[in-house]
Every structure is written in structure tokens, then in C-alpha cells.
BAMI-418289 format. One record per residue (C-alpha): residue number from 1; residue in three letters; chain; x, y, z. Coordinates in steps of 0.02 Angstrom, whole numbers, plus 50000, padded with zeros to 5 digits. Example, Ala and Ser with C-alpha at 12.3 -4.5 7.8 and 13.67 -1.06 7.14 Angstrom:
! BAMI-418289
1  Ala  A  50615  49775  50390
2  Ser  A  50684  49947  50357
***
This chain:
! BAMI-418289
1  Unk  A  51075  48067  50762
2  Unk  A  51128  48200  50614
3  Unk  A  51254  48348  50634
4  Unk  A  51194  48502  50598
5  Unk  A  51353  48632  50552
6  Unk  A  51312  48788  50678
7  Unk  A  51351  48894  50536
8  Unk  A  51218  48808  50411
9  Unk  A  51106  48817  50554
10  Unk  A  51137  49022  50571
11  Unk  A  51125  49034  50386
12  Unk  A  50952  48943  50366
13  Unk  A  50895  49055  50532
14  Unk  A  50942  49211  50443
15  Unk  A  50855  49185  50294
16  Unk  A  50706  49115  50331
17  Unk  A  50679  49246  50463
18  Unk  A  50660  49363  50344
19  Unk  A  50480  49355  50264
20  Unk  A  50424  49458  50132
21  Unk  A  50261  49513  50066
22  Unk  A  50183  49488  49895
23  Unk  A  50206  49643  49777
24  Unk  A  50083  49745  49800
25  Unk  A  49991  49785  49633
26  Unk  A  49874  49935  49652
27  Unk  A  49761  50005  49519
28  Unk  A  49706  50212  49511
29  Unk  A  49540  50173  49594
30  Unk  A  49624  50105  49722
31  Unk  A  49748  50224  49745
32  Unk  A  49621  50368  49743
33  Unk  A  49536  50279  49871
34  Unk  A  49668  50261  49990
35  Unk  A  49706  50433  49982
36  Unk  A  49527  50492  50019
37  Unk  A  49531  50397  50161
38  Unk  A  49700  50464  50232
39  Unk  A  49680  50633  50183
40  Unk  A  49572  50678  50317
41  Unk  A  49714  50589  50458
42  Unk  A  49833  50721  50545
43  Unk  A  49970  50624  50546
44  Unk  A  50075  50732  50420
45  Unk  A  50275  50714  50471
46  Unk  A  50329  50871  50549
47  Unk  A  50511  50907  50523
48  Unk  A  50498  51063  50682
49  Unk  A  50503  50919  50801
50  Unk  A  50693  50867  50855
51  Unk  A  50614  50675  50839
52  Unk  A  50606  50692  50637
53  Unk  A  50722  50844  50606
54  Unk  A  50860  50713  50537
55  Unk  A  50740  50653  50420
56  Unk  A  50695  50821  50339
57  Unk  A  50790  50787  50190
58  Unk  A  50746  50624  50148
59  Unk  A  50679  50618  49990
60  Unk  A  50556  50461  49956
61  Unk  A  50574  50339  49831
62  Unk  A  50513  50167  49793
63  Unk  A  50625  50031  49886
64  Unk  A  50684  50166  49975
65  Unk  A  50692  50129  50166
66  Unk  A  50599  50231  50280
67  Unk  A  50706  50350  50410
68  Unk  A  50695  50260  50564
69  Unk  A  50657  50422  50669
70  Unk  A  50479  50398  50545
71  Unk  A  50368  50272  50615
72  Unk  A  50231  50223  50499
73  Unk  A  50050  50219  50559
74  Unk  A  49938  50093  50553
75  Unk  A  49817  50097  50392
76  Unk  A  49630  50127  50437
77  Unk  A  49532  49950  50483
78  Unk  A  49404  50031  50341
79  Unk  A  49518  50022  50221
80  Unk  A  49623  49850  50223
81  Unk  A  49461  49766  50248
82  Unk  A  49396  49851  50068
83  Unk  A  49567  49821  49995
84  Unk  A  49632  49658  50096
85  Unk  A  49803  49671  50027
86  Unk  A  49870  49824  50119
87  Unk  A  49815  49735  50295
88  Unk  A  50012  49709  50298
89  Unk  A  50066  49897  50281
90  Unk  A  50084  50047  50336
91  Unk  A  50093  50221  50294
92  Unk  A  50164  50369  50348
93  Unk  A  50118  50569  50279
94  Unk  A  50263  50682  50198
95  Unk  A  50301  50823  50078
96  Unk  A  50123  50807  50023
97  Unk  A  50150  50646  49978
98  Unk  A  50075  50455  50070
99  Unk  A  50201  50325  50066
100  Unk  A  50134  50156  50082
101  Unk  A  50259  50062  50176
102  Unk  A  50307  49865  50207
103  Unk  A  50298  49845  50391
104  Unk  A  50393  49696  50406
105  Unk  A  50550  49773  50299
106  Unk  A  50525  49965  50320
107  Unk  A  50542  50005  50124
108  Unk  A  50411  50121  50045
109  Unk  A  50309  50019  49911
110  Unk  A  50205  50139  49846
111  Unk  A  50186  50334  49836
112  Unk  A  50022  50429  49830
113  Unk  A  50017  50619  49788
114  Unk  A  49905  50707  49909
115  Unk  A  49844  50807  49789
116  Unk  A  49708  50733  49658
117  Unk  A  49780  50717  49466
118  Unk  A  49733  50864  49364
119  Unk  A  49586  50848  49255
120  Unk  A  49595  50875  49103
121  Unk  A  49418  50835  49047
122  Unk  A  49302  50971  48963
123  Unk  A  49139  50995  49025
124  Unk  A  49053  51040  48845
125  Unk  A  48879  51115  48848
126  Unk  A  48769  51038  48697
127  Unk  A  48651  51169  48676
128  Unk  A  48666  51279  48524
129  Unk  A  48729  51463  48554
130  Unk  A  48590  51590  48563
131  Unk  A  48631  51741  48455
***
């Protein structure tokens, strides 16, 4: 019968106890998709309540970690079965922003204004001026 060293044993556990999910590679469609879909979901972090008050100035940054008074919700059933890859994250709603966060490590992976991009496109008219 082998040995196994208790401390190998706690190493190996520790490691391999901590899995991790494939980057998560997300395109603009994709991104304006999600936040169509969570736009409409009052679940905005409120820093009034004495639950998230310590997090108030967090600011968020990728591979940042989420404050632990935040939980992150669930993402919409809708929308990890049209984009499978976020079935393994959640999000959470602050400063106008949706952070799209690992649930298995608590860091913020991605970061979606709530606002739409600017356009800058002009809408030209083809038809000659009429004098």
C-alpha cells in the first residue's frame, strides 16, 4: 500500500478544488444583446440600503472581485440558452454599468455600459434640394 504525504494530499485538494471557466470571448452583438435583455431587470445595486452601503465606492474593473455584500443574479434562462457560454455567470447592475461575473470565483469578466454606444452614423437624404 503507497504513502500519501498529508501535506501533498492538502496541496492536490486545494488546487484542484478550484475550477475555472473558459475565457469568455464576447463579440458587440452579443454584448448588445445581453444588455437588451437586462435592461429591462430591476435589480440595479442600491447603495441607500445598509446591506451594500460598504460597497458604494467600489469601482469595477475587469478581474476585479466583486464586494461580497453584492450578490450577483442569476442571468435570464433566455439568454444563456441563445449564448450557451454565459450559463456559468452571473451578473449584477451598478453605476449604470452590467458586470458579468464568474460565479464560481466572484471576479467581474466583463463590463457592459447600460447605455447604447453613440452613433455616429448620418442618415443622408438622396434626393436633390428643391430650390
Amino acid at each position: 500500500m503507497r504513502r500519501v504525504d498529508a501535506g501533498r494530499a492538502s496541496r492536490i485538494t486545494r488546487y484542484e478544488c478550484r475550477p475555472s471557466l473558459p475565457k469568455l470571448h464576447l463579440n458587440d452583438d452579443q454584448r448588445e444583446q445581453i444588455r437588451q435583455a437586462l435592461l429591462t431587470k430591476d435589480t440595479e445595486v442600491e447603495f441607500k440600503l445598509s446591506t451594500t452601503k460598504s460597497a458604494k465606492d467600489f469601482t469595477p474593473k475587469i478581474g476585479a472581485m466583486l464586494p461580497a455584500v453584492v450578490k450577483p443574479d442569476g442571468l435570464p434562462s433566455e439568454l444563456t440558452q441563445q449564448i450557451p457560454e454565459l450559463a456559468d455567470y452571473g451578473y449584477s447592475k451598478m453605476k449604470d454599468q452590467i458586470l458579468l461575473v464568474n460565479e464560481l470565483t466572484g471576479k467581474i469578466v466583463e463590463i457592459i455600459s447600460e447605455t447604447p454606444a453613440p452613433s455616429y452614423g448620418v442618415d443622408v437624404d438622396s434626393t436633390p434640394l428643391q430650390r
